[in-house]
C-alpha positions as CSV (number, residue, x, y, z in Angstrom):
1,X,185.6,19.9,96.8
2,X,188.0,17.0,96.4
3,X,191.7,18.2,97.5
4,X,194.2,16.2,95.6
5,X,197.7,16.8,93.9
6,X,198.6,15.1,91.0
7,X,202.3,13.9,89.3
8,X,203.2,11.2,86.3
9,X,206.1,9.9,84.7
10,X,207.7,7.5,82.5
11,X,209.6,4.4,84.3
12,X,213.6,5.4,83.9
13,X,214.8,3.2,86.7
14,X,218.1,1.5,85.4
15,X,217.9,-1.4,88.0
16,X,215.1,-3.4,86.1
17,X,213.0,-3.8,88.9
18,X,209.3,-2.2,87.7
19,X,208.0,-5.4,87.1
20,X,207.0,-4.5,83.3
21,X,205.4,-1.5,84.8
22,X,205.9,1.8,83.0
23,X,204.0,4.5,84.1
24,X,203.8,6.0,87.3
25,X,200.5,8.3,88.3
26,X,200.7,9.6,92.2
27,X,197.8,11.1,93.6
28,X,198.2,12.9,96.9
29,X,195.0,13.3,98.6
30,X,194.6,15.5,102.1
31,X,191.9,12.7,103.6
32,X,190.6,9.3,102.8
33,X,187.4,11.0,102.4
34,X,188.6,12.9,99.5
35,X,190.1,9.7,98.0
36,X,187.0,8.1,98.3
37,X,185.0,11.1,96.9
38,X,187.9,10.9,94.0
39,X,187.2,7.3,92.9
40,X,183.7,7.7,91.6
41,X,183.9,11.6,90.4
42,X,183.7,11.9,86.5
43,X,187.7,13.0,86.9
44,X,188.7,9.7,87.4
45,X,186.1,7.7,85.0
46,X,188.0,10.6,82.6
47,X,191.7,9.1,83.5
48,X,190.9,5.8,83.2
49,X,189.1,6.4,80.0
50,X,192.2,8.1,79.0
51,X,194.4,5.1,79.7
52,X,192.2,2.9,77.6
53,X,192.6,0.5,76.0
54,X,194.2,-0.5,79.8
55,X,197.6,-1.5,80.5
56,X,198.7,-5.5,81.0
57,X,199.1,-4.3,84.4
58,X,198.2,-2.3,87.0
59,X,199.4,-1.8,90.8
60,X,197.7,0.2,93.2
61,X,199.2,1.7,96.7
62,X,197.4,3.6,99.3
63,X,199.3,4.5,102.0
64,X,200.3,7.2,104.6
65,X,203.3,8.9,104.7
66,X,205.1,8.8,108.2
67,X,207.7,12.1,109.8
């Protein structure tokens, strides 16, 4: 089982700085093994087809969070 939270929104920044990006899509995974399950499970081939036809642009971040 793939452990992973989930969040989106709509860019409301007022300082201009998203780089024509509008979306934002966080998913909070509790391993890299579970992201890695996560990017070839039928739930994400489902977002992506959700998001079609694709954005101009798309940035991806994977990163730890440091305490």
């Amino acid at each position: 089982m793939i452990r992973c939270t989930y969040e989106w929104g709509v860019n409301n920044s007022p300082e201009n700085l998203n780089n024509g990006l509008t979306h934002c899509f966080t998913l909070t995974f509790n391993s890299e093994a579970d992201r890695d399950a996560y990017l070839i499970h039928p739930d994400h081939k489902a977002l992506v087809a959700l998001l079609n036809p694709a954005p101009d642009k798309v940035t991806v971040v994977d990163y730890w969070t440091t305490k």
